[in-house]
Structures are given as C-alpha cells and as structure tokens.
C-alpha positions as CSV (number, residue, x, y, z in Angstrom):
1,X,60.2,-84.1,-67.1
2,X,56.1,-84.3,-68.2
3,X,55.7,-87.4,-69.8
4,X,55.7,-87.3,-74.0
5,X,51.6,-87.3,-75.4
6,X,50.3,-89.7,-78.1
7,X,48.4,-87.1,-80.1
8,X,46.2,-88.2,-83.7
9,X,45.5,-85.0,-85.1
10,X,42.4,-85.3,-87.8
11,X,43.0,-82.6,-90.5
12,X,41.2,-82.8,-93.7
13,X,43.6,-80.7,-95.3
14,X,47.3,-80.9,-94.8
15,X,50.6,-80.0,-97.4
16,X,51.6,-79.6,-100.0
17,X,48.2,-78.2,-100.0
18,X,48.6,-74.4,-99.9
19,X,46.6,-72.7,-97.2
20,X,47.0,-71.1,-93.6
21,X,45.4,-74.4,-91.7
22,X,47.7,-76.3,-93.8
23,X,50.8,-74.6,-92.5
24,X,49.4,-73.9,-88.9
25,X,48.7,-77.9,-88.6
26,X,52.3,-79.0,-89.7
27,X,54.3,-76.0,-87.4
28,X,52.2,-77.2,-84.8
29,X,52.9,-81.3,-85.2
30,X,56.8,-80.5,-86.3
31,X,56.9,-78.4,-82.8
32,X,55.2,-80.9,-81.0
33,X,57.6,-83.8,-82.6
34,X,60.3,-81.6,-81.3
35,X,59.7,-81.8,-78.2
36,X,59.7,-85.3,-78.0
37,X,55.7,-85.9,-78.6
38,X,54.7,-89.0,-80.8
39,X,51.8,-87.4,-83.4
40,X,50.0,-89.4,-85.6
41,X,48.3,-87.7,-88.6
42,X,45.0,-88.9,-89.9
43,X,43.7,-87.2,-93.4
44,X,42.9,-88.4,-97.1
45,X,45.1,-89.2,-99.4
46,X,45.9,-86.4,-101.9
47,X,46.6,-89.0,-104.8
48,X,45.2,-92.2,-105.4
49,X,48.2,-94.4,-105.0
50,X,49.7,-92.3,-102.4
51,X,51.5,-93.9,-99.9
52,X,51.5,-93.2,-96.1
53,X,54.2,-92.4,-93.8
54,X,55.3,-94.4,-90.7
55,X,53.2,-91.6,-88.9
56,X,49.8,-91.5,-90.8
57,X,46.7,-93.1,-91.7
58,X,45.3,-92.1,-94.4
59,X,41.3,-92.2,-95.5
60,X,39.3,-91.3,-98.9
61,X,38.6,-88.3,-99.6
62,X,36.9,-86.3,-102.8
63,X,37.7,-83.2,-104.2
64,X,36.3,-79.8,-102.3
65,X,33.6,-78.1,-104.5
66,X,34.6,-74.6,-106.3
67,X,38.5,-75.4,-104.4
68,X,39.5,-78.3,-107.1
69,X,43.2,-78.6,-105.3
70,X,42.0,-79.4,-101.9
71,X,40.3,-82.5,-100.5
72,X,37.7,-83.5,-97.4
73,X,37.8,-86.4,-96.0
74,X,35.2,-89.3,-96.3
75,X,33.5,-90.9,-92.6
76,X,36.2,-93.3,-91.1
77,X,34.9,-93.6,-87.8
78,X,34.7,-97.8,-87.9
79,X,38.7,-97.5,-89.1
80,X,39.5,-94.5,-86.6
81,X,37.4,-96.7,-83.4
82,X,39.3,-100.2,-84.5
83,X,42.8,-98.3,-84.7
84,X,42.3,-96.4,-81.7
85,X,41.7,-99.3,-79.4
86,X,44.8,-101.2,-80.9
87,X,47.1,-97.8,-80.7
88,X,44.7,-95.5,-78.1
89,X,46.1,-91.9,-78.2
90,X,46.2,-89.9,-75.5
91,X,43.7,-87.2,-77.1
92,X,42.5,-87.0,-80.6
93,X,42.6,-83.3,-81.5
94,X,40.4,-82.3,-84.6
95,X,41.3,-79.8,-86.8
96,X,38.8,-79.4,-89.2
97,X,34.8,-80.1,-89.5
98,X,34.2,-82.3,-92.1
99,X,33.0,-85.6,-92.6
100,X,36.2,-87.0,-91.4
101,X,36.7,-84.7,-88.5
102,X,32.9,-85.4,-87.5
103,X,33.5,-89.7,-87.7
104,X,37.1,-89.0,-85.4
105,X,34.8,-87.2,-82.8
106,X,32.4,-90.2,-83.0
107,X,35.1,-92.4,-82.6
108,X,37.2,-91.2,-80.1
109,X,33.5,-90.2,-78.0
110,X,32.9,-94.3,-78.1
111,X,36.4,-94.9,-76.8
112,X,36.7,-91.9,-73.9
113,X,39.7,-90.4,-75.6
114,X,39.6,-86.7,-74.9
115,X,38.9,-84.2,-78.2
116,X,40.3,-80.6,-78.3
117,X,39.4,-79.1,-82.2
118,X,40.7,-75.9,-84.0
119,X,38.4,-73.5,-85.0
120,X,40.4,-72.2,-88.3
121,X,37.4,-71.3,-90.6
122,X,34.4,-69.1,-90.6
123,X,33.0,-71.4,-93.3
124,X,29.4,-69.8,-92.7
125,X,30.2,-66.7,-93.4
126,X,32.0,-68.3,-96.9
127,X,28.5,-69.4,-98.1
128,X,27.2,-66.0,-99.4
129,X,30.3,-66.2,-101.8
130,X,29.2,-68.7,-103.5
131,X,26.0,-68.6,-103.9
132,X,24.4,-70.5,-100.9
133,X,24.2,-67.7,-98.4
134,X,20.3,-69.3,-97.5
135,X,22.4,-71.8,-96.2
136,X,24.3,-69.7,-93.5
137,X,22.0,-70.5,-90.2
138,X,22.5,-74.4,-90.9
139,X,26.0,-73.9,-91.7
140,X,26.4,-71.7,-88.3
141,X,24.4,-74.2,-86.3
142,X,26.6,-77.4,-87.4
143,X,29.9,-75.2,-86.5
144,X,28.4,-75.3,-83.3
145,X,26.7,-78.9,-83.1
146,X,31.0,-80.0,-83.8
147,X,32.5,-77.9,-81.2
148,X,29.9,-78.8,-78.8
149,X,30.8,-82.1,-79.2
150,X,34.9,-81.7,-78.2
151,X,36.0,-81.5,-74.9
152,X,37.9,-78.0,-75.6
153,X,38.2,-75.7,-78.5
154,X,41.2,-73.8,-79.8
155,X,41.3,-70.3,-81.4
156,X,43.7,-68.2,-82.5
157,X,42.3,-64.9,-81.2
158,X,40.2,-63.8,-77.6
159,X,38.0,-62.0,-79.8
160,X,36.8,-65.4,-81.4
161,X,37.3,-66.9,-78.3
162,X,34.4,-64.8,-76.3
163,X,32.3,-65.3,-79.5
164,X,32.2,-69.3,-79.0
165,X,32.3,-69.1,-75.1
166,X,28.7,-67.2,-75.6
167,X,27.5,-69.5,-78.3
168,X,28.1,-72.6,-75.4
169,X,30.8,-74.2,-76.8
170,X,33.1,-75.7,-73.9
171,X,36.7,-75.5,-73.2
172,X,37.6,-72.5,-75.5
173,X,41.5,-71.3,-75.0
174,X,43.2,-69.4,-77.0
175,X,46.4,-70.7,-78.9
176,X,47.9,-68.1,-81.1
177,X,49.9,-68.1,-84.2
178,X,53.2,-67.6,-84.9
179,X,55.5,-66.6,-87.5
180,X,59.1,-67.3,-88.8
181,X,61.0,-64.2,-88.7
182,X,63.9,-65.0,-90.2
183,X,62.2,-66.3,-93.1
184,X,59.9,-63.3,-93.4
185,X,62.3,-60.4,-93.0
186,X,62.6,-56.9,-95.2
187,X,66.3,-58.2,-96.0
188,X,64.8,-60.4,-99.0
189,X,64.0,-57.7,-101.0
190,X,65.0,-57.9,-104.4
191,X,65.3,-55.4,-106.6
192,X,65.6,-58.2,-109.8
193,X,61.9,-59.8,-108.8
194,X,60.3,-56.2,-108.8
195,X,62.1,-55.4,-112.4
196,X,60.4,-58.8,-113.8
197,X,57.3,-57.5,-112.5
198,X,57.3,-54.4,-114.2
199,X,57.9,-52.1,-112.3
200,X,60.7,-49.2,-112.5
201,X,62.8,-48.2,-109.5
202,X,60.8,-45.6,-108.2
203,X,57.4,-47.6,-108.7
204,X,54.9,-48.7,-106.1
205,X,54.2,-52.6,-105.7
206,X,50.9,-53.7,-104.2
207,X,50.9,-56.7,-103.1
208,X,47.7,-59.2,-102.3
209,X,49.0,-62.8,-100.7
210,X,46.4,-65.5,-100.2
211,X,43.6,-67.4,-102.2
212,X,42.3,-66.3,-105.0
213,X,38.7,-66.7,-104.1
214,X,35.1,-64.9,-104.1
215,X,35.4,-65.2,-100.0
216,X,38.4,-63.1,-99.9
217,X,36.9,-59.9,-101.1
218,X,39.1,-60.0,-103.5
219,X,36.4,-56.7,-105.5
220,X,37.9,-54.5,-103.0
221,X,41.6,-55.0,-103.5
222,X,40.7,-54.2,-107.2
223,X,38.6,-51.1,-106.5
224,X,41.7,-49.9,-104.0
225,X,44.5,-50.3,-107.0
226,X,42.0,-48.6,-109.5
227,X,42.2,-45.6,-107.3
228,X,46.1,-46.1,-106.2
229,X,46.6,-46.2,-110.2
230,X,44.6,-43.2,-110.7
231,X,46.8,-40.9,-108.2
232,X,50.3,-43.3,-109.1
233,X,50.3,-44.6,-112.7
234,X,53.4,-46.2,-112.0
235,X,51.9,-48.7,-109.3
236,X,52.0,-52.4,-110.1
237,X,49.3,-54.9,-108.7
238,X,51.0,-57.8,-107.5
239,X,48.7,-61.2,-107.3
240,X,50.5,-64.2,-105.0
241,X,48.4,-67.4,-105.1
242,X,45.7,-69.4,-106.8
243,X,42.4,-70.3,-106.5
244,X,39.0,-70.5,-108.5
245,X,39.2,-66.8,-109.1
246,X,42.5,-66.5,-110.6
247,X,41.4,-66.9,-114.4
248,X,38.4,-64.0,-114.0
249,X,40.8,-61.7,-111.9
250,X,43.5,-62.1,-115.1
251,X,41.2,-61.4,-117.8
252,X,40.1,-58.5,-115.8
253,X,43.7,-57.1,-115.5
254,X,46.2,-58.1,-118.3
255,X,48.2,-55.4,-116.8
256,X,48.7,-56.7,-113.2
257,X,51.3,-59.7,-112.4
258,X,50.2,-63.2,-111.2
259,X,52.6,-64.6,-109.7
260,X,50.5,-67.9,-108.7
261,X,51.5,-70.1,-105.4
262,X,54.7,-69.0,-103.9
263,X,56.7,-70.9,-100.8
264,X,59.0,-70.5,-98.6
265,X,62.3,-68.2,-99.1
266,X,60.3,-67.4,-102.4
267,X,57.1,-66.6,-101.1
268,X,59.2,-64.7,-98.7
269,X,61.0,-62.6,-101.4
270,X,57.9,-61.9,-102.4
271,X,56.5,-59.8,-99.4
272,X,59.8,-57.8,-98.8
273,X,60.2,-56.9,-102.3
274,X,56.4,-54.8,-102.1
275,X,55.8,-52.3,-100.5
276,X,51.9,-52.4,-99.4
277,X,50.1,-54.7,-98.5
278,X,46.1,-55.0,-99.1
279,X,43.7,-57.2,-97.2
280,X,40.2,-56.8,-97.0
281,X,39.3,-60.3,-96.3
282,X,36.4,-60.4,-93.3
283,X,35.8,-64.5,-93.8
284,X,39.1,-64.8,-91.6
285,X,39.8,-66.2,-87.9
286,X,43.3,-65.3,-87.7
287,X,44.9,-64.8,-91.2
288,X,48.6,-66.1,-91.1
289,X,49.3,-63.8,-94.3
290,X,49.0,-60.6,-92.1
291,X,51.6,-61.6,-89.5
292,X,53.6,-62.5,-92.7
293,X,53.8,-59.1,-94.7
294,X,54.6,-57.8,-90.8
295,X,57.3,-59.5,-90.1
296,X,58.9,-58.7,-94.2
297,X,58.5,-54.9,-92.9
298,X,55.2,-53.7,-94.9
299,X,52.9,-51.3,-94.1
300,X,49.4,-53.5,-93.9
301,X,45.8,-52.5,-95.1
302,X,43.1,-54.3,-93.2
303,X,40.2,-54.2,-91.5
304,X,39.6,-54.5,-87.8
305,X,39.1,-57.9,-87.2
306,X,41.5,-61.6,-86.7
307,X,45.3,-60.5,-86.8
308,X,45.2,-57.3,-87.9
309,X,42.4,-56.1,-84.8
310,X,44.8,-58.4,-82.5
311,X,48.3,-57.4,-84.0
312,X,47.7,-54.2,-85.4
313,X,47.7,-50.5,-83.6
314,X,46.2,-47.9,-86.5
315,X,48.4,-45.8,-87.1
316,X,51.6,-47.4,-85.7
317,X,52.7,-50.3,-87.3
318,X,50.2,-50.2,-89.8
319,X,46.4,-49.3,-90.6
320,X,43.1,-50.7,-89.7
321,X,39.5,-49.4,-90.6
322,X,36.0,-50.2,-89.2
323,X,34.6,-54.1,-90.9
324,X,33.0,-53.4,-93.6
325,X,33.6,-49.9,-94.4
326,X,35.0,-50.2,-97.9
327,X,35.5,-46.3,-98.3
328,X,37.6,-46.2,-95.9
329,X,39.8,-49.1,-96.9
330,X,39.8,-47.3,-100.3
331,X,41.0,-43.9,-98.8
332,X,42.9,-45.8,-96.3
333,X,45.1,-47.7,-99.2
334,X,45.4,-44.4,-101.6
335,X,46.7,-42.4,-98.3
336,X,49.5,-45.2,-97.6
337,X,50.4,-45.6,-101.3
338,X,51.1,-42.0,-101.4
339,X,53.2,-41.6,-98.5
340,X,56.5,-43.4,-98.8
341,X,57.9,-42.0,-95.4
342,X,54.8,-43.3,-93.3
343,X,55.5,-46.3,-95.2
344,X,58.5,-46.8,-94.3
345,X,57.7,-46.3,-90.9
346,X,54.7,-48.5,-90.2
347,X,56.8,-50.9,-92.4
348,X,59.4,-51.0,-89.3
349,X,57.2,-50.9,-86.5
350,X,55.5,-54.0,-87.9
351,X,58.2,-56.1,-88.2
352,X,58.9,-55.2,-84.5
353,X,56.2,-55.8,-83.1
354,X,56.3,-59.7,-84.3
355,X,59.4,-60.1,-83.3
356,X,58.2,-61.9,-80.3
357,X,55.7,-64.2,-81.9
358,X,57.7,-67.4,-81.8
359,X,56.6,-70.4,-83.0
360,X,58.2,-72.1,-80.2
361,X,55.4,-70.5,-77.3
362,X,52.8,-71.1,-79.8
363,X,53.8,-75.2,-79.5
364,X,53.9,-75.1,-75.8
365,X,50.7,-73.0,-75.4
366,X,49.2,-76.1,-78.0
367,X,50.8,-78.7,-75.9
368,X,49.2,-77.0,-72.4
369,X,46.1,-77.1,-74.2
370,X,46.2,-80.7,-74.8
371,X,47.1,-81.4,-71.1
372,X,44.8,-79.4,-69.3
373,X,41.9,-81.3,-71.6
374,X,43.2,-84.8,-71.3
375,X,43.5,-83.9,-67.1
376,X,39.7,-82.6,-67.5
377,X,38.7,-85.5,-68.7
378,X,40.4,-88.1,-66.6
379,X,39.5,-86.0,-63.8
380,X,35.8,-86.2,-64.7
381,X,36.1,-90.2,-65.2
382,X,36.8,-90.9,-61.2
C-alpha cells in the first residue's frame, strides 16, 4: 500500500464561503482524508475570533474588493517557513494566487518542498467587469509569474491545459471535476418549490445558478428571458445565489424570483425543479454549476468553452454556441424554451452522460498528481 502524503493545501478561500473553488477544495481534501492522507489547511480566518481546527492554520486576511463575503489572505511566508520546518509536508499544493498563496510558494521554495497549484480562475479576464480592464496584461502576466513558480499546475480541462503548456508554465495535468449524482438527480423536483415561485403547472422555469456578478454576463441571461417571455408569458426567471449584483438585477425585475444562496439537498431541489438552464458566463475555467444542472436532468445553454465545450455534445445532451455569439445564445435559449420534448430529451441524455464523473477518480487523479510532482522533485535533488 503507497505510503499516506502530508499535504498543506493554501486556499484563500474555503467554506462556508459559497463558490465553485470553495466546494472543489473541500471534495478534494475530504477525498484525500478518506483515503488515509493527513491534509493540513492553511487560509484566513473568516471571523475575527475564529478558532482553528486540529487541521488548520489560519492567517489574516481582508475583505475581497466588490465580493464583501469573501476574503484573501495576507503574506505569511515567515509563519508558513517556521511551521514547515517544524511539521514539513510532503508538498504544499496552492490553490489560489493571492498574497497568501504567493508567500506559501516563497516558503515552501526556501525549504524544497515541492508545489503543485490549481488554476480555478481566469481573474484577468474578470478585470474588464469591473472597470480595470487596462489592467488585464499585468494581471495575465502575474497568472503566469505564479504558475511559473510551482513545480506542476492543475486544471480542470485539456483545453486550458494546452493554453498554459504554450504560455511556459511547467507540469500542467489535467485533474477534472466531479459531481454528486445522487445529490443532483431530476428526482428532487418539487412541484411545491415551483408553485412558491410563481409559476402554474404548465409554466416554464429558467433557471441561472452561480454568482451574481458583472463577470458572469449576467446582461445576457436577462436579454435571453426578455425574449423567452415574449414567445412564453408564462415563464418565470429563477435567480440562485448572491453577489454584488443581486440588488441591481432585483430592481430591474420585481417580477423574477431570487432565491439567494442555496446548498445542498436544497440547492439541489432547486435545479430539478427547472427546467432550463442559462449560462453565458465566458470568465470560467471549468464551471461546477454546469455539471450540476446535468446531473438534475436539464437541458443547458452555454457557450463553447470549460464544462460545457468538455461535457457537452450540441445537440445531444444539451446546446452549445460559438463564445461570444450572443444571438445565437439568444435564439439558442428561445428554441429550447419552446420545445418541451427536446427538452426533455437533452434533459436525460445529460444526466447520463455524468453519470460517470465520480468524485472518487477525481481524488485519485489529485492524489497521482501530487506524487508524480513530489517524485519530480526528489528525483531532481540527487
């Protein structure tokens, strides 16, 4: 039997924070506990007085500008480097590229602990959506400065991953995601949670799960109902989450529902009680919430890029249009609201084909990762 890994994993954001790294990061370390690995968990507190598990360290942190419920962490690379040579993992895997994830790099680097970091966040392409889109280059060229500096970097998709090997980053394997299927299953659905939405037995529920957030293109999700509406007046628009754009987005449209964060068997209700599901996001490097509305049995929207260009055959088990073409996405979402049948039958095909997505494979392809870098490494050191 391979001998159990001392892993720290660095993450500067972590739950009950509500966000696909978030829930990726803890199915990966509850996976990796289950099979017998001892993980440490560095991030900033959350609250002031919080106090840390038996498994984690935790640093400052402030509040993320324009995202008031999440944190980044503050430099801790004396604390990390003192800790580390008392407790030395056997790799320090980042997950995130912030001040904190920067000072674990520095940290382990001094000691010659091997690094793998996640790549979970196009945060260049974010800046445009908030104002700060002159700030993209730098933005792109410290993404790469990070992953540079790790020994290996995991992705969740080969598309991303031959976009960082030609950028010269080292060590990129692909780890995908995974998804609970018998949490997210069409068996949920409840015909009492559509009624309190508004809707009446024969009526149409879109459905939008994620942040509510200017990087989202969340404009296009509204210009697809106005047009769904037009053609089905008895269509509902159904909001799941939170975010800095929630309060616009509801003054906007007094007559959609916002149902705000959602978890677990709830947020799973949620997905198998609609019956399409938009998203036009292009900011994301996987997006968990597509594998999710899959596996409840809905007929997706998206464009052809992270899950959907991965999971997604047009026209099978659900519908995918060129990035960027917002027509299309437009026509694409009318067509599918108006066609219960087709539907229906994307709606099953989905499902299947996520059957096999296991979170279990996901953990070991995580933990193979982590081997092959920390052999690397020892193997350069003779």
């Amino acid at each position: 039997m391979p001998t159990p890994l001392r892993i720290a994993v660095v993450t500067e954001t972590h739950p009950p924070e509500v966000n696909g790294v978030a829930m990726t990061v803890q199915r990966l370390i509850h996976g990796m506990r289950g099979r017998g690995h001892r993980i440490t968990v560095v991030r900033p507190r959350q609250q002031r007085r919080e106090t840390p598990l038996a498994d984690e360290w935790l640093v400052g942190g402030l509040p993320l500008p324009g995202y008031p419920g999440l944190r980044f962490g503050l430099p801790a690379s004396g604390y990390l480097q003192r800790g580390w040579a008392i407790q030395r993992p056997d790799a320090v895997h980042v997950v995130t590229e912030g001040p904190l994830g920067w000072s674990a790099i520095q940290a382990a680097r001094k000691l010659g602990i091997p690094i793998s970091s996640g790549y979970h966040t196009n945060f260049d392409r974010y800046s445009r959506h908030y104002g700060a889109g002159v700030l993209k280059p730098a933005i792109a060229r410290w993404l790469r400065h990070f992953h540079r500096s790790a020994d290996a970097t995991l992705v969740p998709t080969p598309e991303l991953a031959g976009a960082l090997g030609e950028q010269g980053i080292p060590g990129v394997r692909v780890v995908g995601r995974g998804v609970d299927t018998e949490l997210y299953s069409p068996m949920r659905r409840d015909a009492s949670l559509r009624a309190r939405w508004g809707l009446a037995p024969e009526g149409l529920a879109v459905l939008y799960v994620g942040r509510l957030a200017p990087e989202k293109n969340l404009a296009l999700v509204e210009a697809s109902f106005r047009h769904i509406n037009a053609a089905l007046p008895n269509a509902r628009m159904v909001w799941v989450g939170d975010g800095p754009a929630r309060n616009g987005l509801a003054r906007a449209h007094p007559d959609h529902h916002f149902a705000g964060a959602r978890y677990g068997a709830d947020l799973a209700t949620h997905y198998a009680s609609a019956d399409l599901f938009l998203f036009p996001s292009l900011t994301e490097t996987f997006g968990n919430v597509t594998v999710e509305a899959m596996a409840s049995g809905l007929a997706v929207a998206a464009y052809d890029c992270a899950a959907a260009a991965l999971l997604i055959r047009n026209g099978e088990n659900g519908a995918t249009v060129p990035e960027g073409d917002e027509a299309a996405f437009v026509a694409t979402a009318v067509l599918l609201a108006q066609a219960a049948e087709l539907r229906a039958t994307l709606g099953e095909a989905a499902r299947r084909s996520v059957l096999p997505l296991a979170w279990e494979a996901v953990v070991a392809d995580f933990e193979a990762s982590l081997r092959e870098t920390i052999s690397r490494q020892a193997r350069k050191a003779d």
